[in-house]
KOLDO-384879 format. One record per residue (C-alpha): chain; residue in three letters; z, x, y. Coordinates in steps of 0.1 Angstrom, whole numbers, padded with zeros to 4 digits, always signed. Last residue first. Layout:
BEGIN
A:ALA:Z:X:Y
...
***
This chain:
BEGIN
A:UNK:-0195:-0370:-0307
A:UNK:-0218:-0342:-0313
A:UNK:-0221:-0346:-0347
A:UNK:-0201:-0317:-0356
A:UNK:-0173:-0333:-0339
A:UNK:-0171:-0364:-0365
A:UNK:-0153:-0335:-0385
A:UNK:-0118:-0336:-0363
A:UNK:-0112:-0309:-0345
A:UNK:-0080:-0292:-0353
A:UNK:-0066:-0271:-0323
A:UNK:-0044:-0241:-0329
A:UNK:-0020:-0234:-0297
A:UNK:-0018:-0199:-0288
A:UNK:+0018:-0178:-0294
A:UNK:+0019:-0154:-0262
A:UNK:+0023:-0118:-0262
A:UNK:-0002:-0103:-0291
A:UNK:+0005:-0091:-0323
A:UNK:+0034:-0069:-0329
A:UNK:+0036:-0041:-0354
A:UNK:+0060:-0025:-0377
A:UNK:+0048:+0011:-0395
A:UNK:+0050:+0007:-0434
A:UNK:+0063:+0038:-0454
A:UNK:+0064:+0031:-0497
A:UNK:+0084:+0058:-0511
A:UNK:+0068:+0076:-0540
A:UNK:+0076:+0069:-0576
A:UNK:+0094:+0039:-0589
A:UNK:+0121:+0060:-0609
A:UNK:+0147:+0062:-0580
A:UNK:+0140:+0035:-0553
A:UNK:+0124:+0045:-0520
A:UNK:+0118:+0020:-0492
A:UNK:+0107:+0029:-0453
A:UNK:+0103:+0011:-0423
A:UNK:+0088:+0029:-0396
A:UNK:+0092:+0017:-0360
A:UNK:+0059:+0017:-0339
A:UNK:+0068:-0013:-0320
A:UNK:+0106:-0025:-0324
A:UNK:+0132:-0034:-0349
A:UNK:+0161:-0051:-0341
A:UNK:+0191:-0033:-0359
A:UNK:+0221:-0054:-0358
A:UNK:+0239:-0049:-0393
A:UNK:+0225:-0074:-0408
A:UNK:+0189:-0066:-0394
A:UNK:+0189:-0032:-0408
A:UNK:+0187:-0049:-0448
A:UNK:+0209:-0044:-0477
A:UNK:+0209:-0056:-0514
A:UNK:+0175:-0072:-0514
A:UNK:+0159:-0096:-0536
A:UNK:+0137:-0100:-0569
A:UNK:+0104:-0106:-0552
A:UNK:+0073:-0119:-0570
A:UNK:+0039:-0107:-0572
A:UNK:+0020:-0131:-0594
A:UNK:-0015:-0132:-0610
A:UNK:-0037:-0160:-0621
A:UNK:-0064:-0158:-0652
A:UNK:-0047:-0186:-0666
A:UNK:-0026:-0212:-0645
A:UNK:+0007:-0206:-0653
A:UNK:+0024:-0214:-0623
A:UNK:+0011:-0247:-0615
A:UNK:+0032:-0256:-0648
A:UNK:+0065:-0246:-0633
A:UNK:+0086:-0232:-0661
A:UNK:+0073:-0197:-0648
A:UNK:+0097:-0189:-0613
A:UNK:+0131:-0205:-0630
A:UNK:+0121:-0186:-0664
A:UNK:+0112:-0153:-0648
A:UNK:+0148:-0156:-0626
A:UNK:+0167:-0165:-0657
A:UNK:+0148:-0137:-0680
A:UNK:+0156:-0107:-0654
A:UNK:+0192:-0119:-0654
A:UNK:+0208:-0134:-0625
A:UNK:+0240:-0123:-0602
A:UNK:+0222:-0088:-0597
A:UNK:+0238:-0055:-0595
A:UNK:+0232:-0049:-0631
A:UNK:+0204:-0067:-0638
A:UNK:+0188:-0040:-0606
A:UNK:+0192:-0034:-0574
A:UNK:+0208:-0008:-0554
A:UNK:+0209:+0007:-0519
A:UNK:+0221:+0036:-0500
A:UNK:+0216:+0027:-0462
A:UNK:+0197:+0046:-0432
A:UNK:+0194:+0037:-0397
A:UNK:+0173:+0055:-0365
A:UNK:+0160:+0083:-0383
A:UNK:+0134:+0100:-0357
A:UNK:+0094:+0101:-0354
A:UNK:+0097:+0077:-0324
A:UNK:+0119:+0056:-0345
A:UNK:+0127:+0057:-0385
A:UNK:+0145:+0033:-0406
A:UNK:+0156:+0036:-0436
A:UNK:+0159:+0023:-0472
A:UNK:+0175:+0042:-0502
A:UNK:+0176:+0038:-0537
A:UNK:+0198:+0033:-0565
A:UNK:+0182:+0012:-0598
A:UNK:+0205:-0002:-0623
A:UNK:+0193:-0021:-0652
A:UNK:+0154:-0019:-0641
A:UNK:+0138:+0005:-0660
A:UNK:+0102:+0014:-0652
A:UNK:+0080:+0010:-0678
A:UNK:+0045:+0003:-0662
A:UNK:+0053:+0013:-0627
A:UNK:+0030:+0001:-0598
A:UNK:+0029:+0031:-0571
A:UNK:+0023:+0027:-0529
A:UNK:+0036:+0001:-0531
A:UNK:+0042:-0035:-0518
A:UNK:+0039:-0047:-0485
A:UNK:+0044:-0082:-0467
A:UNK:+0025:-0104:-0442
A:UNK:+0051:-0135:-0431
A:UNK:+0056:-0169:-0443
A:UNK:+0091:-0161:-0453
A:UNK:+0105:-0174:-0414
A:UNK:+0093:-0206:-0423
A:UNK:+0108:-0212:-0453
A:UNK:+0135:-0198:-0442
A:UNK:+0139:-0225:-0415
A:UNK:+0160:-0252:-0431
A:UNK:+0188:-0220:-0426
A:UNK:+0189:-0226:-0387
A:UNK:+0185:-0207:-0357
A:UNK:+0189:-0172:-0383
A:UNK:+0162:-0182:-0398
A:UNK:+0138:-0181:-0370
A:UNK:+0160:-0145:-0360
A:UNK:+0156:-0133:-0394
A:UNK:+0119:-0138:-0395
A:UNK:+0108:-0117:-0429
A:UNK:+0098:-0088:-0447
A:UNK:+0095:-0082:-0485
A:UNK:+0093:-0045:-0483
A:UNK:+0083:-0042:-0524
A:UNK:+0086:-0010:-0549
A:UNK:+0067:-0021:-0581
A:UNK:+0071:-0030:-0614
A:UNK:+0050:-0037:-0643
A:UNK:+0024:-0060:-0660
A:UNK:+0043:-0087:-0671
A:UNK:+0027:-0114:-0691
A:UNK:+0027:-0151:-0680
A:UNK:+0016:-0174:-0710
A:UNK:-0014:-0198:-0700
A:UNK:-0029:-0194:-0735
A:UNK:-0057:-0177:-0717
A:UNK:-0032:-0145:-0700
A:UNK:-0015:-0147:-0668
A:UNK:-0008:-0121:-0651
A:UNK:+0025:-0107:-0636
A:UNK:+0037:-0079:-0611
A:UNK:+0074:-0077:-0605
A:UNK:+0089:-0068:-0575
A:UNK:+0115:-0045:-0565
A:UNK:+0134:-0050:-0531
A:UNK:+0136:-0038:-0493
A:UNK:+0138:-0067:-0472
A:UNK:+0126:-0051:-0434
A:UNK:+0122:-0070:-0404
A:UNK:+0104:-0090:-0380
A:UNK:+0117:-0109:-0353
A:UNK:+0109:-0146:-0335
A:UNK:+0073:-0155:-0343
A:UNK:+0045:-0174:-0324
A:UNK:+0028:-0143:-0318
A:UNK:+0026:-0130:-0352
A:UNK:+0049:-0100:-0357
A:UNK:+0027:-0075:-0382
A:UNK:+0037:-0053:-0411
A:UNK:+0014:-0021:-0406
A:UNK:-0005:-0004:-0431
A:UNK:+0008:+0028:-0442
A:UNK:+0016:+0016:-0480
A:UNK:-0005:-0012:-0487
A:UNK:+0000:-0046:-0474
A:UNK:-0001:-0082:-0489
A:UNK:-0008:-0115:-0472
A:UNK:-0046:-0118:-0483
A:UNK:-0027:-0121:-0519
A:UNK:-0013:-0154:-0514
A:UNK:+0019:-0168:-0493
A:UNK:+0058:-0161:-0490
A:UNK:+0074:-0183:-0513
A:UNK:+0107:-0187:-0516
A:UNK:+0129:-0195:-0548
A:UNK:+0165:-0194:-0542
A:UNK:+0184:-0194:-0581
A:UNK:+0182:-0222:-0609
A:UNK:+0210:-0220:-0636
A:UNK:+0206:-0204:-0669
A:UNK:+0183:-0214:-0697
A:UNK:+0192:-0198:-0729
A:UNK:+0169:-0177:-0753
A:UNK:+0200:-0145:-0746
A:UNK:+0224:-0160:-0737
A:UNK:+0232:-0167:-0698
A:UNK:+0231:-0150:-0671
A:UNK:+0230:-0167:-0638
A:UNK:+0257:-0194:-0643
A:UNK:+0284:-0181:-0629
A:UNK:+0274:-0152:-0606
A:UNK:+0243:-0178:-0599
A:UNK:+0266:-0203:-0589
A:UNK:+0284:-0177:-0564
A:UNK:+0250:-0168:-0549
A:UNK:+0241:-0206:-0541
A:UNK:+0279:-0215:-0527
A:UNK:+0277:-0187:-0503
A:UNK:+0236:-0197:-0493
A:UNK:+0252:-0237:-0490
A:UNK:+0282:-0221:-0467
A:UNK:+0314:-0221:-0475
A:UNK:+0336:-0214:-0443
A:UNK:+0363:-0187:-0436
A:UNK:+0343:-0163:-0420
A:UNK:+0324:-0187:-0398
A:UNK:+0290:-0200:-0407
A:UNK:+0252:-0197:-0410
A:UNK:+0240:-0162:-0399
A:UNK:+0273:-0142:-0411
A:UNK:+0271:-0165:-0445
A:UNK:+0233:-0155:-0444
A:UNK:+0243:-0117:-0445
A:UNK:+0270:-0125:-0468
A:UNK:+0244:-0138:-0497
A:UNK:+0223:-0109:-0487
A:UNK:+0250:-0081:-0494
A:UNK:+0261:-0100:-0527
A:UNK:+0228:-0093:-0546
A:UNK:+0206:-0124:-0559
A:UNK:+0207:-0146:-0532
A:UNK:+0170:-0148:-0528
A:UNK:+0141:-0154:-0550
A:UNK:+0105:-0141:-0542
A:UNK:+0068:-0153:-0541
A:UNK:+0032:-0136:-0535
A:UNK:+0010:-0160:-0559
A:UNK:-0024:-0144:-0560
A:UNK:-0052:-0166:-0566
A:UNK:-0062:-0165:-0531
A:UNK:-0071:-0127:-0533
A:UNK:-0099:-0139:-0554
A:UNK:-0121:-0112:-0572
A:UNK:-0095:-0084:-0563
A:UNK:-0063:-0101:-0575
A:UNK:-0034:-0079:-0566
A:UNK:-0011:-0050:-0572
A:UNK:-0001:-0015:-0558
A:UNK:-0015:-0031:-0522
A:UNK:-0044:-0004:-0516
A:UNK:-0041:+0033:-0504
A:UNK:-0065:+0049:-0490
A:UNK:-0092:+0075:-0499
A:UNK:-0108:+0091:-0467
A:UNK:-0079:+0117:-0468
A:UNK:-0055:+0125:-0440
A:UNK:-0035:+0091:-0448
A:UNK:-0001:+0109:-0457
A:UNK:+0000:+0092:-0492
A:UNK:-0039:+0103:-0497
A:UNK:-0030:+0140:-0483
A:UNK:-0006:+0143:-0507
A:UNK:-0016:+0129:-0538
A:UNK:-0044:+0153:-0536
A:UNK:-0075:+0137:-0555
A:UNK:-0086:+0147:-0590
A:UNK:-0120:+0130:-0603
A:UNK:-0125:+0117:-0636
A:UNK:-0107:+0105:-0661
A:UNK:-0120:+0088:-0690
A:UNK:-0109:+0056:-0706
A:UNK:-0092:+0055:-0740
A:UNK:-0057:+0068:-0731
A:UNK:-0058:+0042:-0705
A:UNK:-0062:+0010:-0735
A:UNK:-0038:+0026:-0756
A:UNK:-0009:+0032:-0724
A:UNK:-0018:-0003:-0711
A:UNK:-0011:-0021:-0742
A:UNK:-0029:-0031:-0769
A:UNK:-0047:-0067:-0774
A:UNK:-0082:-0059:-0769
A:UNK:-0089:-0087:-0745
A:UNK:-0055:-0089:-0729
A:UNK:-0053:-0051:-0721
A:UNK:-0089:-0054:-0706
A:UNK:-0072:-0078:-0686
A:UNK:-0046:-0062:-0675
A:UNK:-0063:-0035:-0667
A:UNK:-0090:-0052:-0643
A:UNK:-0060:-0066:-0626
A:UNK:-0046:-0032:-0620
A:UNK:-0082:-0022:-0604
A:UNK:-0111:-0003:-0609
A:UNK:-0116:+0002:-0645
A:UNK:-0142:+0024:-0660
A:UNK:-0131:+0055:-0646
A:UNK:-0099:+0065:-0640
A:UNK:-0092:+0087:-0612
A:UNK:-0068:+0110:-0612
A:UNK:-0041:+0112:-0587
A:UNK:-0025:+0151:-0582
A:UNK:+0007:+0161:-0567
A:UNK:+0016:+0146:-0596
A:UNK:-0001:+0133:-0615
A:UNK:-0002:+0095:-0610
A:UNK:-0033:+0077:-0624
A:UNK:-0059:+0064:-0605
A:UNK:-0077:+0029:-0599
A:UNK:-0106:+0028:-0578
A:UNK:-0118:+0005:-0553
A:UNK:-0154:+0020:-0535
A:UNK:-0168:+0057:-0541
A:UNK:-0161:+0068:-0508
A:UNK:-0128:+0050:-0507
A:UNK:-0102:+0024:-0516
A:UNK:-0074:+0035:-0533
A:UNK:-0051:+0012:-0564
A:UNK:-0022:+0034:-0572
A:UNK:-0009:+0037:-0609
A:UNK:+0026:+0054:-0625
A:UNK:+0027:+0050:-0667
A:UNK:+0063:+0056:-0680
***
């Protein structure tokens, strides 16, 4: 199992490799993007095309991950050319937890409601044969690359918005290569964070209420299983736990396969545009919110699952009082009209 971080720092964007408690830099290749690529051009794998770069200097996880050393963390993924070209997405309804969440935030006990009805098609249709097409789950997006976060930078509360809160999940990390086939780089620990309050109003907002910065990291995984994976995610206030929950994710705990969800994200032809990467979110299985947690200032959401290296910590921050209006001026104002 290969364990990366992308820092930025004295010497500019580096990639390092996971020692621990050491990172060492890798020289000749500055970015997970820049991996997969060289991957793609030589045809090997990332362990063959690593072993054959030199390392250089050793940096103290420890200090890097606590933010007491000049290099910092990057988002454990992205494009670094063109951040734009960076499709941040997810799926939802995948673990029983969030499909009775939104049946708490949409209907009574006894009712169906459309997010019920969605999870419980996906525990019968979800996974299917091997080579078979199995039936379409919640797809979400959530914006491009300039939305992402590293581990230690804040998730922010626009203005204009309701809440904020965690979604802690696994996300896979994708390229895709000249023939326009999507190729999976690895995994990584993911706080997908959104507006449960604007989606709590009414469920034709969660589109909305996904638009929202999110973090991934601090570690990308090359080789990471993901059958069953426990973890934990808590909450911590004024330097204190405030709410903890075991979680787990996973094809095991999941009402799709890996392949259904990767099929119903990739058959779209936009999607495979070569030379494009994807961070996209596989769900959650517990989240504070649901059980009436409302995060505030300074809070610290954290997201550890076994086997995907070091927790990623993001602090929750929020911007400004009052939403402001954004005006569009028309073009025939340049001329002074």
């Amino acid at each position: 199992m290969i364990r990366l971080v992308q820092l930025q720092g004295p010497g500019g964007r580096r990639l390092a490799l996971v020692r621990e408690p050491y990172l060492l830099l890798v020289d000749g290749c500055c970015s997970v993007y820049r991996l997969a690529m060289a991957c793609l051009e030589q045809g090997r794998g990332a362990a063959n095309v690593l072993a054959g770069l030199p390392v250089g200097e050793q940096l103290d996880y420890d200090a890097v991950y606590a933010g007491a050393s000049p290099w910092k963390p990057l988002p454990s993924a992205d494009h670094p050319e063109e951040p734009a070209r960076c499709l941040v997405s997810g799926t939802g309804l995948t673990h029983m937890a969030s499909a009775k969440n939104r049946q708490a935030m949409h209907g009574k006990p006894e009712d169906l409601t459309d997010s019920m009805r969605m999870y419980r098609a996906g525990l019968e249709g979800g996974k299917p044969a091997e080579g078979a097409i199995g039936v379409a789950p919640e797809w979400f997006y959530k914006g491009n690359g300039t939305g992402l976060r590293a581990h230690n930078q804040a998730l922010t509360i626009p203005a204009f918005a309701e809440d904020g809160g965690e979604e802690p999940e696994i996300a896979g990390v994708y390229v895709i290569d000249a023939e326009g086939v999507p190729r999976r780089i690895g995994f990584t620990q993911g706080n997908e964070f959104s507006d449960h309050e604007l989606e709590r109003k009414n469920y034709l907002y969660l589109a909305a209420s996904k638009l929202r910065s999110c973090s991934i990291g601090p570690e990308l995984v090359i080789g990471a299983e993901f059958h069953s994976v426990p973890g934990v995610v808590s909450i911590e206030r004024d330097g204190k736990p405030l709410w903890s929950r075991q979680i787990s994710t996973g094809e095991e705990t999941m009402s799709h396969t890996l392949a259904n969800l990767e099929h119903h994200h990739f058959k779209f032809a936009a999607h495979r545009r070569p030379g494009d990467m994807h961070i996209h979110f596989f769900g959650a299985d517990a989240f504070s919110f649901g059980e009436g947690i409302r995060l505030e200032q300074g809070d610290v959401m954290q997201v550890h699952f076994e086997g995907y290296g070091r927790p990623l910590r993001n602090p929750l921050h929020r911007v400004g009082e009052q939403p402001r209006a954004v005006r569009v001026k028309p073009l025939e104002e340049e001329d002074g009209r």
